[in-house]
C-alpha positions, 0 to 999 in steps of 0.5 A: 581089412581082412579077407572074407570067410569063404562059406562052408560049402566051399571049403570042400571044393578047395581042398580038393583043389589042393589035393588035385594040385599037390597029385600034378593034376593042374587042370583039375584044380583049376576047374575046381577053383574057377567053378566055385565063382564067387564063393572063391572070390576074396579068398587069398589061399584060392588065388594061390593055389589057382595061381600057381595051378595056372603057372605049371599049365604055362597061363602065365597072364591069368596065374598073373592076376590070381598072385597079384592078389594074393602078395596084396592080401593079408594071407601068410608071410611065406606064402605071399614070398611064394607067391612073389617068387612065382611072379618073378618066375613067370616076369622072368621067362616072359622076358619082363626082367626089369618087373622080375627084378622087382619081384625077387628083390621084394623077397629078400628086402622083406627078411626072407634071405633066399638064395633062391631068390638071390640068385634068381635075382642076379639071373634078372639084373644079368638079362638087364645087362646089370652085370656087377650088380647081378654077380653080387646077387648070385655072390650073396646066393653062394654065401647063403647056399654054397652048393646053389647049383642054380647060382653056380652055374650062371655066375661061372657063365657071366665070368666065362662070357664077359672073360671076367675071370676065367678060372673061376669060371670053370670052377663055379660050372664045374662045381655046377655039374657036379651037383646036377650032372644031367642039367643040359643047361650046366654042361653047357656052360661048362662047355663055354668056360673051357671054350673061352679058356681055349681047351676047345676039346673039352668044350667039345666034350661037354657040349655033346653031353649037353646035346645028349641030355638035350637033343634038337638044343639049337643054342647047344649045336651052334656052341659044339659046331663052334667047338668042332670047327675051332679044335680043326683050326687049331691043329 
């Protein structure tokens, strides 16, 4: 059964919605969406725009039930993918791997072949403790996309942190930092490749430019503390 037309005089409303988010202005068109009431009710490109309106807000719970309608209607096929990718988002940065998984999964078993949402996915399997399983997923990521920075990055983590393959650690971080020099999160990695390899002043080095990029970072201090106290030890 396909979704109800909304009525004439909402068509208006929602297009201002859409102006109001595409302009960043997030809490404007959640007002314009919600005041509609029922007249938005059934309507699958409202609950996409109010979903992801709401996601950029950080109202992850209500962006939750608005998405939830749209990947169960009969809207367009990319916009139900958009709309899963949102949910795997928000399950991911809310600590439900196991349901952002699902998510990101669902994307690429129903054709779309994102590395996005590949390595996305192998970010969720990883927080799972999946760890073959996420470096195939962010494997197939750089197969897509080679230059996935994103993908680059966490799969030179994971062979830094389980000392998997160290060399190839560092290639994958650095080949990250070089397609996004000021992400905090990639200079860091790429500090912790060269820490696990045991050049700790270079750790140093990439570490307090990951500090600079993200000051009061207390993961990245603890990481060039450690680097500092280990580059004393070793001379």
């Amino acid at each position: 059964m396909s979704e109800r037309e909304p009525p004439k005089e909402y068509a208006g409303a929602l297009a201002r919605a859409v102006r109001h988010y595409h302009a960043h202005r997030y809490e404007q068109a959640v007002a314009e969406l919600q005041g509609q009431g029922e007249d938005a009710a059934g309507n699958p490109e409202s609950d996409y725009y109010l979903g992801l309106a709401l996601t950029q807000l950080g109202r992850h719970e209500d962006a939750l039930v608005a998405l939830d309608k749209v990947v169960n209607s009969h809207f367009s096929f990319l916009h139900i993918m958009q709309a899963r990718m949102v949910l795997g988002y928000i399950y991911s940065v809310t600590g439900r791997y196991r349901l952002a998984e699902f998510e990101f999964a669902r994307v690429n078993e129903m054709g779309l072949q994102s590395s996005q949402a590949y390595a996305a996915l192998g970010y969720a399997l990883y927080a799972q403790h999946k760890v073959p399983e996420s470096i195939d997923a962010l494997t197939k990521a750089l197969d897509l996309d080679p230059k996935n920075a994103n993908a680059l990055n966490s799969l030179g983590f994971i062979y830094a942190e389980e000392k998997i393959d160290l060399g190839k650690a560092l290639t994958c971080c650095r080949q990250a930092v070089d397609l996004a020099p000021r992400n905090a999160a990639y200079q860091d990695s790429l500090g912790w490749a060269y820490f696990r390899l045991g050049d700790f002043a270079e750790a140093r080095t990439a570490f307090r430019r990951a500090l600079d990029l993200a000051p009061g970072n207390k993961d990245i201090a603890g990481h060039l503390r450690s680097a500092m106290d280990a580059l004393k030890a070793s001379t």
